[in-house]
C-alpha positions in Angstrom: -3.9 78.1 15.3 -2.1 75.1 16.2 -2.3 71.4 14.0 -2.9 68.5 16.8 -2.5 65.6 15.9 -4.3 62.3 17.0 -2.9 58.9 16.8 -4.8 56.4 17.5 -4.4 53.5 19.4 -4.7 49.7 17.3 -7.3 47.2 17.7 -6.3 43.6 18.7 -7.5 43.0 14.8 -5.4 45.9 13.7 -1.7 44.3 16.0 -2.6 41.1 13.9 -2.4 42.3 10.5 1.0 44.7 11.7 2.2 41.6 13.1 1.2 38.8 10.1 3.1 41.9 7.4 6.2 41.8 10.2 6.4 38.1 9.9 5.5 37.6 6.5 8.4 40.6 5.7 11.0 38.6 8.1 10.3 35.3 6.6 11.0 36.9 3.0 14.2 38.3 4.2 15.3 35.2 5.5 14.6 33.1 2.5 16.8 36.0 0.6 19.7 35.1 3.1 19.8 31.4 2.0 20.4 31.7 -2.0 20.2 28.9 -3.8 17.7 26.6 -5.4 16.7 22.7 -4.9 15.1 21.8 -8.1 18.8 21.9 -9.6 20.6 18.2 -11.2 22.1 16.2 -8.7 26.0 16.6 -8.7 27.6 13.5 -8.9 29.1 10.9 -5.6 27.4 14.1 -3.9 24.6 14.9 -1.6 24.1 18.1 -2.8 22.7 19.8 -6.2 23.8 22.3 -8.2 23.7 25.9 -6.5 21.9 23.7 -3.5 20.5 26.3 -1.3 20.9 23.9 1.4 24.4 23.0 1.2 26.1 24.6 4.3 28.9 27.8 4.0 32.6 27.0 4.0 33.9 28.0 7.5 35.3 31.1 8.1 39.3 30.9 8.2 41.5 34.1 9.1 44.6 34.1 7.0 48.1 35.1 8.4 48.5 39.0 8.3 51.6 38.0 5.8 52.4 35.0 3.4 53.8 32.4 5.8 51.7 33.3 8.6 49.7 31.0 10.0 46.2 31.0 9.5 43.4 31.1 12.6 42.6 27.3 12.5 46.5 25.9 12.3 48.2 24.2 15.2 51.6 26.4 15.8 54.3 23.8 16.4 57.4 25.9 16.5 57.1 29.7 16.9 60.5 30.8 17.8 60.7 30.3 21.3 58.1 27.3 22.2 58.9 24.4 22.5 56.4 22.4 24.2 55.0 21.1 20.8 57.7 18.5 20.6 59.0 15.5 22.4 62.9 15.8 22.1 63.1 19.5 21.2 64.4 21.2 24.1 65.0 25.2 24.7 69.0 24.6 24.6 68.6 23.3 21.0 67.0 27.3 19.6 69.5 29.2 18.4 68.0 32.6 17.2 64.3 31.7 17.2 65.2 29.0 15.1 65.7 25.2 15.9 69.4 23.5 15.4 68.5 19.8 14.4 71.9 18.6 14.9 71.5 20.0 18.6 68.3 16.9 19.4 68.1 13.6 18.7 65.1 13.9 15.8 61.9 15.5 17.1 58.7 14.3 17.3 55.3 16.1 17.6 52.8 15.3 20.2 49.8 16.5 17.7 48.4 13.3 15.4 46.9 13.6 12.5 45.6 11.8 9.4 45.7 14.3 6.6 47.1 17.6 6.6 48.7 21.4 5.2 52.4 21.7 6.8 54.3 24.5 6.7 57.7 24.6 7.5 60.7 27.3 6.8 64.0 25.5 6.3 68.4 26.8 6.2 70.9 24.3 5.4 74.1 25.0 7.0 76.6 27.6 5.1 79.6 25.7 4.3 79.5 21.9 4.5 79.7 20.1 7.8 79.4 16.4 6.7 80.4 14.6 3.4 78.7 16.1 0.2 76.2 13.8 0.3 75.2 14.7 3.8 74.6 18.7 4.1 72.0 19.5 5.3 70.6 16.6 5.4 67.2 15.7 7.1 63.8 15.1 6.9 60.3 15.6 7.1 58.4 12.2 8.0 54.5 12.2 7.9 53.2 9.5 10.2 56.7 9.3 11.1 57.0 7.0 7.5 56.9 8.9 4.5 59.7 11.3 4.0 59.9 14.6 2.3 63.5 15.3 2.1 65.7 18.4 3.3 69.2 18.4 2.2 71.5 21.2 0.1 70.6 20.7 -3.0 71.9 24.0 -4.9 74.2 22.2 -7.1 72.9 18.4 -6.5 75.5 16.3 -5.0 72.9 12.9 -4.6 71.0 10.5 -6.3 67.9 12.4 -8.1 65.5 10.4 -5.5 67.4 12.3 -2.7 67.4 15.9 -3.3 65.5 18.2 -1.2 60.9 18.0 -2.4 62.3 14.2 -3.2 59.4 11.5 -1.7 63.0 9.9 -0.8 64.1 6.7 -2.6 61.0 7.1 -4.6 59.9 10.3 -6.8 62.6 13.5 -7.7 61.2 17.0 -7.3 59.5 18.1 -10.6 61.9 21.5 -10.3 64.8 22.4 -8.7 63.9 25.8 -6.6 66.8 25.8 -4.4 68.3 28.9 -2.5 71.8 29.0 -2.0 73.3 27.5 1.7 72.5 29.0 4.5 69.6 30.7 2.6 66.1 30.2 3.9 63.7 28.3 2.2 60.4 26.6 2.6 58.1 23.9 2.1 54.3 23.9 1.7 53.1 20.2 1.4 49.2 18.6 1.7 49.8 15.2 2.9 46.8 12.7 2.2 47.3 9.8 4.4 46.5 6.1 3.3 43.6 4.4 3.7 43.8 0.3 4.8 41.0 -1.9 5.3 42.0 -4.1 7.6 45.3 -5.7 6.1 44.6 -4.1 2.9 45.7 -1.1 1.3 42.6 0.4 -0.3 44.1 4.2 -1.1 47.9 4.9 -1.1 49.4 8.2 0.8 49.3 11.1 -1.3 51.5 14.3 -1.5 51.5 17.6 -3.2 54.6 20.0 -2.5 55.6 23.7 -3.1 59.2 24.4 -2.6 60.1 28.0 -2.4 56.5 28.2 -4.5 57.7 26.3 -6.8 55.2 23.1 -7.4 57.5 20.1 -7.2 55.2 16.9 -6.4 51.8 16.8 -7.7 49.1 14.6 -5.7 52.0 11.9 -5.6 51.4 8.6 -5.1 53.8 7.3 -2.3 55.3 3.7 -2.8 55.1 3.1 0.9 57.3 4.0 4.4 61.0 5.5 3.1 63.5 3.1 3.0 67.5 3.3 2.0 68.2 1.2 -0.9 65.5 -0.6 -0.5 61.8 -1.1 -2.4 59.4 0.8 0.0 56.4 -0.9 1.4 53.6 -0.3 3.5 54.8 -2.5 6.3 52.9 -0.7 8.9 48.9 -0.3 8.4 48.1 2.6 10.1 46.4 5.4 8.8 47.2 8.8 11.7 50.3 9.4 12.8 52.5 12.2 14.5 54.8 14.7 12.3 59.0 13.6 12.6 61.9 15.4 11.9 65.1 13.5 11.0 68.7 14.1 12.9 71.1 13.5 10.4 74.1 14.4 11.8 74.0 18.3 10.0 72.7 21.6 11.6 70.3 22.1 9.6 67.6 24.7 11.0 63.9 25.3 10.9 61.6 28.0 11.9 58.1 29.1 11.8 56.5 25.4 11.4 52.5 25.2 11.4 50.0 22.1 10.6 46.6 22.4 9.8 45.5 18.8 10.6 42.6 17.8 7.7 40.4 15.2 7.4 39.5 15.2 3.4 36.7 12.7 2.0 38.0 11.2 -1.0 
């Protein structure tokens, strides 16, 4: 003998109790998606408590595939081969996907920014081709004013102010990383820009710098634009600014160079 067996079709009463449990379970879940709480202290200068439930997710960043790399939200300004990132960088001045200084007249990027993460990959030249003073000499200018200096600095042949991860004419390097010449090396920098109101300078420029990993400026202060033997100031009140590189008269070159502009509330 064969079982049937019957199912039987809901009520209207009976879809509104299946449907209040669906909703009631759904709601549930979704308040177990947003953990948190909002009877936590206040956190201090902040609109947000402690473990606030509220407060929205970091967003999602892809990192390179390798240290170096670029990560998903940075603005690629020199990849080898491109150069449409640059006024004054032109495709006879790449030498082996990398960019001969000496071979422009300084470069300057179209992209602006205020604050910022810059990567850059650096080589003086091998052998000297300038005075000692001068190899390898160049520079990294935020805003086109405040300069991070390049130069061969395995045995230091310059003023302490002037060796490469100096804030030139202003603060030495807190180490002394270098590689040897002709050795690549890099720089990963956070630039905070200054803040004016109006005429007045209400927050100076800021600058933290890894050298070949090595911290060598720590949420600097900057003194104002670089100047050469003389006291820097901040002559010029703005507060965005485009990335330069100096032409020094050297071939120095650089490679794999990526920005990620910020904007950081401080």
């Amino acid at each position: 003998m064969r079982n049937t067996i019957h199912f039987r079709r809901p009520t209207n009463g009976g879809l509104a109790v299946v449907l209040g449990v669906l909703l009631a379970a759904a709601s549930a879940f979704s308040a177990e998606e947003k953990p948190g709480y909002d009877d936590t202290p206040m956190l201090p200068n902040s609109q947000w408590r402690v473990h606030d439930k509220n407060r929205p997710q970091s967003p999602i960043v892809e990192p390179g595939a390798k240290p170096g790399d670029p990560p998903s939200d940075a603005v690629v300004l020199f990849d080898g081969r491109d150069v449409s990132q640059w006024e004054g960088l032109t495709a006879d001045a790449v030498e082996d996907g990398a960019i001969n200084v000496v071979k422009t007249d300084g470069l300057t990027s179209k992209i602006t920014f205020r604050d910022c993460q810059l990567h850059v990959e650096w080589a003086t030249p091998k052998t000297a081709d300038g005075n000692a003073m001068n190899w390898g000499n160049s520079g990294i200018f935020f805003h086109g004013l405040y300069e991070l200096q390049i130069i061969e600095s395995k045995a230091c042949r310059i003023y302490a102010d002037g060796i490469a991860g100096a804030v030139y004419g202003q603060f030495p390097p807190l180490a002394n990383p270098s590689r040897g010449p002709g050795e690549w090396q890099t720089f990963d920098a956070v630039f905070l820009a200054p803040k004016f109101d109006g005429e007045k300078l209400v927050q100076p420029a800021r600058m933290t710098v890894f050298w070949n990993g090595v911290l060598v400026q720590y949420h600097q202060e900057i003194l104002g634009a670089t100047k050469h033997k003389m006291f820097p100031q901040y002559e010029q009140k703005v507060e965005t600014g485009p990335l330069v590189i100096q032409q020094h008269h050297s071939a120095v070159r650089l490679r794999n160079i990526w920005i990620r502009p910020l904007n950081l509330d401080r």
